[in-house]
Phi, psi and omega in degrees: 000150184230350161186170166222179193253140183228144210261076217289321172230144158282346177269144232209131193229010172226160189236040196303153177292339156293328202291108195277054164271330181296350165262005190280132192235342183291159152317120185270171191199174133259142186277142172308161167264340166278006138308308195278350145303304168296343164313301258217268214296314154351303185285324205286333181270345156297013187025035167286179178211042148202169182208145159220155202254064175215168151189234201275069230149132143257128217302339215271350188283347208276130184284012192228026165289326181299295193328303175291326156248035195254336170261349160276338199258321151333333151238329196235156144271168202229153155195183166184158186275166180224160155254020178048028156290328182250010161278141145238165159339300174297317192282329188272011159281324190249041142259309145311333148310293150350301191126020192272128198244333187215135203217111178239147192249128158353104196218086207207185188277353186262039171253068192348154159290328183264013166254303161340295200305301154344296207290329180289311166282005139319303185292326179289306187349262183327313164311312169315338199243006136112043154227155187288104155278143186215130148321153184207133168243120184239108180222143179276355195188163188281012187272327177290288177307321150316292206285328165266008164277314163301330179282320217231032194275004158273012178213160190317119144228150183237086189296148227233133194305155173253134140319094161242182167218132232194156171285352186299139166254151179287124168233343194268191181282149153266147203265348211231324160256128207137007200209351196226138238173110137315068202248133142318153138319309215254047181053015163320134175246102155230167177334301199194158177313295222267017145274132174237012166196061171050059184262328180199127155232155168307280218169192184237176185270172182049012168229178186313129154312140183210059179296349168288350184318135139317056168346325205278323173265026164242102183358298219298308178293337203265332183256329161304076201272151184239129190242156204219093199277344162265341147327263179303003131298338168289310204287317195287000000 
């Protein structure tokens, strides 16, 4: 594993149109802070050395986000993603203060243009107060990708592969399990972001683990494609 993702809240204050929140059926919640400690020790017997305190959900909704990650930081870098509706200038000097080492904010087509504009200068912002910031993108063609490179060619981005689910069995690797360790609000351990209502678990924090499942022999996974969005910008 090289990090994991800890899911702080499932709760969401934008409804974008790719977000496979929209299939989510589990219960929202905020993760607890002893959940969120068994997270933390989990990762610490898994020798990562980084965390992000995000999965489906924004973090900044979570009310113990400094508290967490200033207690996270404490062993791991820290970092998460936002769609930067509720940062300013003040919260991300006391998210750094904190100990927040990486921070990406949302950038996508259901994104105004004139809230692009807001979110860039969030992002020098952040860079200025010495955390590493990046735009994070999810686009589907290359029309889409031009068009958030330009808007965005004074700053860092990380297009981020889009996710489907499609009838096709899976052959090619997965990029993300075995490398990325999934924890819930209410502390659920699965494979990757995109289970998105426990369709394949571990375990739970503080009882056994079980990293060994073979995913890959599970429908759920066997149906999961991945589009590689610099692929489809070489080819078009």
């Amino acid at each position: 594993m090289e990090l994991a993702q800890i899911e702080v809240t499932n709760k969401c204050n934008l409804n974008c149109s790719f977000c496979f929140r929209k299939q989510m059926t589990r219960p929202q919640g905020n993760m607890s802070l002893p959940t969120f400690k068994k997270s933390l020790d989990l990762c610490k017997e898994l020798k990562l050395k980084e965390v992000w305190l995000h999965n489906w959900g924004e973090p900044m909704l979570h009310p113990k986000i400094y508290d967490f990650v200033k207690l996270a930081s404490e062993d791991f870098k820290v970092g998460f993603a936002s769609n930067g509706v509720l940062l300013d200038i003040k919260k991300l000097s006391k998210l750094k203060a904190s100990g927040l080492t990486y921070l990406d904010i949302s950038v996508n087509m259901d994104t105004s243009y004139y809230r692009i504009i807001d979110l860039i200068g969030l992002l020098k912002t952040a860079n200025v107060l010495d955390i590493d910031c990046r735009a994070r993108s999810v686009v589907r063609n290359k029309m889409e990708h031009d068009y958030i490179s330009y808007l965005l060619r004074e700053c860092k981005v990380r297009f981020q592969r889009q996710m489907i689910r499609d009838s096709r069995l899976r052959t090619e690797p997965c990029q993300a399990v075995g490398k990325v360790l999934v924890i819930l609000w209410d502390g659920t351990v699965v494979p990757c972001c995109h289970v998105v209502n426990k369709e394949i678990v571990y375990g739970k924090v503080g009882e056994k683990i079980d990293l060994s499942l073979d995913t890959l022999k599970n429908s759920y996974c066997k149906h999961c494609h991945e589009v590689d969005v610099e692929e489809v910008r070489r080819k078009l």
